[in-house]
C-alpha positions in Angstrom: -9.7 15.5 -22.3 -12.6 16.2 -20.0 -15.8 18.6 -21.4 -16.6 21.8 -19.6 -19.6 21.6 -18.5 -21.9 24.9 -18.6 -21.9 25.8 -15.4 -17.9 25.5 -15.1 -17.4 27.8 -17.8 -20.6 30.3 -16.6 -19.0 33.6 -15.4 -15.0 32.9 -16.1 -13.0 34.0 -19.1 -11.4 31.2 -21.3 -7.5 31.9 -22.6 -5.6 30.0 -24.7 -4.1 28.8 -21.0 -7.8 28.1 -19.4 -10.5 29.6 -17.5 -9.8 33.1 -15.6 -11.8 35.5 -13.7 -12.8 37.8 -16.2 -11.9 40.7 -14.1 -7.9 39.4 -15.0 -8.5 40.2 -18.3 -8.0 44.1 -17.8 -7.8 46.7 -21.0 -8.4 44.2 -24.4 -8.0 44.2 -28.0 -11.1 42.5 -29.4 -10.0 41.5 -32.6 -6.4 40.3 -33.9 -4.0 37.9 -35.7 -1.3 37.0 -34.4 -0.5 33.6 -36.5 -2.2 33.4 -39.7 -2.3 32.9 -43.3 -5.0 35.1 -45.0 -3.4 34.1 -48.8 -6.1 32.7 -51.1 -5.9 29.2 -51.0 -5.7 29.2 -54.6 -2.0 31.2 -53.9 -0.6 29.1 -51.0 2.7 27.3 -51.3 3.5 24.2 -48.9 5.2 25.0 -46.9 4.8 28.8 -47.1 7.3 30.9 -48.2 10.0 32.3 -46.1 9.4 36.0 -45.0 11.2 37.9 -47.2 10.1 41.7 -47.5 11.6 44.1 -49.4 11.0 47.6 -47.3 11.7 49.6 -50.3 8.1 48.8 -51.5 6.2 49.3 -47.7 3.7 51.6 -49.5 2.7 49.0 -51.9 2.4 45.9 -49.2 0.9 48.3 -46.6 -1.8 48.8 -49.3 -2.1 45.3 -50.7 -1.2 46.3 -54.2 1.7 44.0 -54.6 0.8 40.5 -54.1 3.5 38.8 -51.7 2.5 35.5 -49.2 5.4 37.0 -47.2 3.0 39.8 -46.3 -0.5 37.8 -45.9 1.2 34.8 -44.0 2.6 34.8 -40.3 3.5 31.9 -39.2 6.3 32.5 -36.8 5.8 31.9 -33.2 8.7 34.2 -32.1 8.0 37.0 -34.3 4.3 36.6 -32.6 5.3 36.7 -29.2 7.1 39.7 -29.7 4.3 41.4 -31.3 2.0 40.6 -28.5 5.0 41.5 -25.9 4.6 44.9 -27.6 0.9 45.3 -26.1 1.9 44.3 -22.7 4.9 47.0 -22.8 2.6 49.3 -23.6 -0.4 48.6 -21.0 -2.6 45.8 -22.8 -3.4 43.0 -21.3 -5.3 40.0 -23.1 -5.7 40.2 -27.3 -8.5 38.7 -28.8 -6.8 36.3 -31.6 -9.5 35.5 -34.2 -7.5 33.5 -36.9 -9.6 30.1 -37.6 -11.0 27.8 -40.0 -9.6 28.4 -43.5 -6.2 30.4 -41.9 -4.5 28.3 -40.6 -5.0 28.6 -36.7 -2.2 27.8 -34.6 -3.8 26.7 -30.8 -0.6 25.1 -29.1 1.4 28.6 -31.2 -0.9 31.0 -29.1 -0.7 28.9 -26.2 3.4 29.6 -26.1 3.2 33.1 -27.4 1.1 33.7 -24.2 3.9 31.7 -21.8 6.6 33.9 -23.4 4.9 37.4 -23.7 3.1 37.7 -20.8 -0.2 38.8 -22.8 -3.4 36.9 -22.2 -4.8 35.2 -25.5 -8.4 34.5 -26.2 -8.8 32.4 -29.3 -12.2 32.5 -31.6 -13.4 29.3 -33.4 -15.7 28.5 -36.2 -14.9 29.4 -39.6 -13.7 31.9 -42.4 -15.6 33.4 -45.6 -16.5 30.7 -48.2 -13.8 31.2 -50.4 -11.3 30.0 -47.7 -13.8 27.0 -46.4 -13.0 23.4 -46.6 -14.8 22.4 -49.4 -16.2 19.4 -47.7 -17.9 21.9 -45.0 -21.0 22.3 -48.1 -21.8 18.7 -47.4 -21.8 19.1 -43.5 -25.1 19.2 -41.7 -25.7 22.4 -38.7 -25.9 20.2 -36.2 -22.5 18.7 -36.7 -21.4 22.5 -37.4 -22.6 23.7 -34.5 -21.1 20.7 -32.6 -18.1 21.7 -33.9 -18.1 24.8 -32.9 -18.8 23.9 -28.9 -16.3 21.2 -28.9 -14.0 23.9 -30.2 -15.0 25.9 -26.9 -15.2 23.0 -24.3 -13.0 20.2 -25.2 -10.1 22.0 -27.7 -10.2 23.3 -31.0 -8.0 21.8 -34.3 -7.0 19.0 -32.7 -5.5 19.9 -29.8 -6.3 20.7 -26.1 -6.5 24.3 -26.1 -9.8 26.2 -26.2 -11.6 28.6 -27.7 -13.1 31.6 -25.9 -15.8 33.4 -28.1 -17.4 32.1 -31.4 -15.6 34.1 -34.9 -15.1 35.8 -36.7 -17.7 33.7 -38.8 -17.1 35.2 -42.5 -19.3 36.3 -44.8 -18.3 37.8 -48.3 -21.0 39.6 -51.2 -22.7 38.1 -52.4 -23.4 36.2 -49.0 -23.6 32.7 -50.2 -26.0 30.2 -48.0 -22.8 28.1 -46.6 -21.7 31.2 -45.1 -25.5 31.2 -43.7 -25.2 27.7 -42.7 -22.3 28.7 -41.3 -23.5 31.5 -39.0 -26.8 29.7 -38.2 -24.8 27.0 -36.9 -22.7 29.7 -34.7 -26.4 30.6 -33.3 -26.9 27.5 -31.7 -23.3 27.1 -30.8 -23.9 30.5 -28.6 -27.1 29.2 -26.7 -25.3 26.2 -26.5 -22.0 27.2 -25.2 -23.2 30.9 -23.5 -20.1 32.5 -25.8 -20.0 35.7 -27.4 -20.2 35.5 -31.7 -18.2 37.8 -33.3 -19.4 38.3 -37.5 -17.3 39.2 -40.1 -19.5 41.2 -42.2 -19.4 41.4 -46.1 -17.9 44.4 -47.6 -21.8 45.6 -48.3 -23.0 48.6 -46.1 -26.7 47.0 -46.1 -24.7 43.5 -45.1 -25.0 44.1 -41.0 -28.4 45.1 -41.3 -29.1 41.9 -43.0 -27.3 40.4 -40.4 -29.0 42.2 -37.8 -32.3 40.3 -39.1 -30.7 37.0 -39.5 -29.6 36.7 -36.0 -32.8 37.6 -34.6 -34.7 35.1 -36.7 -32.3 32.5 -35.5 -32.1 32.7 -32.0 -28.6 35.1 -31.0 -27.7 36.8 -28.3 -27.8 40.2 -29.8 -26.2 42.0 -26.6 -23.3 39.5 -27.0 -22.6 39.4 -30.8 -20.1 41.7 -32.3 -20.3 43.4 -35.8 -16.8 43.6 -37.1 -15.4 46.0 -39.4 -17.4 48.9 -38.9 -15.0 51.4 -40.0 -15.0 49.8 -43.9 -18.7 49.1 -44.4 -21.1 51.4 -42.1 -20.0 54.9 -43.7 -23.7 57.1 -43.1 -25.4 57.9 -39.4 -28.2 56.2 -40.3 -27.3 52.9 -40.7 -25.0 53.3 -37.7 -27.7 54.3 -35.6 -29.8 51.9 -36.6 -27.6 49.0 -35.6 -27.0 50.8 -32.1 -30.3 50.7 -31.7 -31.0 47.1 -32.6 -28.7 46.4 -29.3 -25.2 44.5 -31.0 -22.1 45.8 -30.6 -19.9 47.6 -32.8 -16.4 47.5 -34.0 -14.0 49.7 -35.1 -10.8 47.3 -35.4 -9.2 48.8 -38.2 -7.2 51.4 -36.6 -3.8 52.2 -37.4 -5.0 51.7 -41.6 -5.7 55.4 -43.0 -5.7 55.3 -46.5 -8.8 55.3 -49.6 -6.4 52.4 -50.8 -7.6 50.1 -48.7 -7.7 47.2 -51.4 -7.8 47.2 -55.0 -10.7 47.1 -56.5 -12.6 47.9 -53.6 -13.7 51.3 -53.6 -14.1 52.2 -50.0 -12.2 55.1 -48.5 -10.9 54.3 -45.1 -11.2 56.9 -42.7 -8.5 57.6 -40.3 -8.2 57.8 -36.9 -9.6 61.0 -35.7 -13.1 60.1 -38.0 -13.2 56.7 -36.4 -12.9 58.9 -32.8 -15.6 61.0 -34.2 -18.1 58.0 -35.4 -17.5 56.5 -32.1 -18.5 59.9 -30.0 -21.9 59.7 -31.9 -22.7 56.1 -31.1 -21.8 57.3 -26.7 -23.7 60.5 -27.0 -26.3 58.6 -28.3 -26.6 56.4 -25.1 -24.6 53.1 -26.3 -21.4 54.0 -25.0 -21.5 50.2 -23.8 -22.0 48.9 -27.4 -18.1 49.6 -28.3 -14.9 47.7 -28.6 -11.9 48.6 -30.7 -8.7 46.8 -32.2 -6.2 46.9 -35.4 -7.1 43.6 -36.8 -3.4 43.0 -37.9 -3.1 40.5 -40.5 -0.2 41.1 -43.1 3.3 41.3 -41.5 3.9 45.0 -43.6 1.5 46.7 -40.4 3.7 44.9 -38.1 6.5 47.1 -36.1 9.1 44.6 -37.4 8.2 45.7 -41.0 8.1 49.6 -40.2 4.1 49.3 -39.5 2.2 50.5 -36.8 1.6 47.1 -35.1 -0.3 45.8 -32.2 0.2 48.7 -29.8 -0.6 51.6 -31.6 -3.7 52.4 -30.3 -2.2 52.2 -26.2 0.5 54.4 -28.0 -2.0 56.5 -29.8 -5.5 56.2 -30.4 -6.3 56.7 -26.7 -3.7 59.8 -26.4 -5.4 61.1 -29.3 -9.2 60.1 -27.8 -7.9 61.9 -24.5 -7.2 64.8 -26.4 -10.4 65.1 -28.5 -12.4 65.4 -24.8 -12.9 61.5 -24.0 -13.2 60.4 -20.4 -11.3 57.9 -18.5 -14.8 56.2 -17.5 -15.5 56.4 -21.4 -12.2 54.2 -22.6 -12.4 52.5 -19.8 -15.9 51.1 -21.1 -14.5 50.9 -24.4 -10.9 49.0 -23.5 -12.0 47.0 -20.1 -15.4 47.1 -19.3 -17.8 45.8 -22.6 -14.9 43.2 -23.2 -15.0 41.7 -20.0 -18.9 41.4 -20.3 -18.7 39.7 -23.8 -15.9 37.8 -22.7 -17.3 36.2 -19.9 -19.5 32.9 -20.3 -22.8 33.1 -19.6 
């Protein structure tokens, strides 16, 4: 399969189908699963385990404190299309799938969910926190990581034919171990190389993105086109949130739909719910970076999915935004938020 060259891919989208015009892409969630299997590798069975789920314990799945690989693996490409059909029903048009290296990513699944759905898929690349690595990635050098990474974006990604369209979510975890740093340095050079967005899963540290922050300067990103992920379980004081407004990245809040101080055990982080994440996001637009914003659910165990009795992929279409209307948002404001900053970060540059 041919390369893309640079200036083929400069100012188009890239699905899981091929290049668009990024003005296509309309209102976007930036950061989904739609196929995955987040189980520890230690845990995993092969094959998986069938999906069996018993709805009399939703509670305890919703919250993670049973431990099923019914719940933490998706494989299904029919019970995927479905869930993305869900967003398209309800007004979405293109879902950001970021399930790669170390969960089992699924190119040619996305591909056909897309066909059959109707919802446009952009796919990340790269790779997962350390724990979920291939072990053999230690012994890799950045150049061949970053390599990787491009190929994933301009030839096809696992082996196949279909392409990536933004670089993530690279994984970190605490204490950030230097292959995740290899890792993301590597994801650097793949964004000047490639002109891709980089979307970071940060540790579960609240000083983490700042750190981040300083490591992607000192390595040569994009800041205006990398994404901070998880905003809403490790940023939880103004200051620190203002201060990574001001240092230009953008921020996410893709944990919507989970309202609960049992957001894992053993991690001691209240979640907040929807309305707070409303407020948090009204501070970062009244303080001039209303064009630093993207939201999404970040589904990824099958006990948040509709099918299971959770709030699945279309909950904020059916009601974060009625609730954002409500609480005095504009239609220019969610339009930045749904449309406008993911069309900039999804189109190549």
């Amino acid at each position: 399969m041919a390369r893309l060259t640079r200036d083929e891919m400069r100012g188009k989208a890239q699905t899981v189908l091929g290049l668009i015009d990024p003005a296509e892409l309309g209102s976007t969630l930036m950061h989904e699963h739609l196929i995955w299997n987040i189980t520890p590798p230690a845990q995993r069975t092969d094959p998986p385990p069938p999906a069996e789920m018993n709805l009399h314990r939703w509670w305890d799945l919703a919250t993670s404190e049973v431990k099923n690989p019914s719940n933490t693996t998706q494989l299904d490409v029919g019970v995927a299309t479905r869930a993305a059909a869900e967003v398209v029903q309800k007004g979405g048009r293109t879902i950001v799938e970021l399930t790669i290296g170390g969960l089992m990513p699924d190119p040619k699944g996305l591909a056909q969910v897309s066909l059959d759905s109707g919802a446009q898929i952009v796919m990340g690349c790269g790779h997962y926190v350390h724990d979920y690595q291939d072990p053999a990635n230690e012994h890799r050098g950045l150049e061949e990581l970053a390599q990787e990474m491009a190929d994933q974006i301009q030839l096809g990604a696992w082996g196949t034919d279909v392409r990536a369209g933004l670089l993530g979510e690279i994984g970190c975890q605490w204490p950030w171990t230097d292959l995740e740093k290899k890792m993301l340095h590597a994801a650097c050079l793949a964004q000047q190389e490639t002109g891709a967005a980089l979307t970071i899963h940060p540790a579960r540290h609240q000083d983490h993105p700042w750190m981040l922050v300083e490591f992607l300067r000192e390595h040569g990103a994009d800041l205006s086109r990398t994404i901070i992920d998880h905003i809403d379980r490790t940023i939880f004081d103004d200051d620190r949130l203002f201060r990574l407004a001001d240092a230009g990245v953008i921020l996410e809040w893709d944990l919507f739909g989970q309202e609960s101080c049992y957001y894992a055990p053993n991690i001691d982080i209240d979640m907040p719910n929807d309305a707070q994440r409303l407020r948090d996001i009204r501070k970062i637009i009244d303080r001039g970076h209303g064009k630093q914003i993207v939201i999404s659910q970040d589904i990824c165990h099958t006990a948040h999915m509709t099918e299971q009795g959770g709030w699945g992929y279309a909950h904020i279409y059916k009601k974060v935004l009625p609730l954002a209307r409500r609480r005095g948002f504009t239609e220019a404001e969610l339009d930045q938020i749904m449309v406008g900053t993911p069309q900039r970060l999804l189109t190549f540059i």
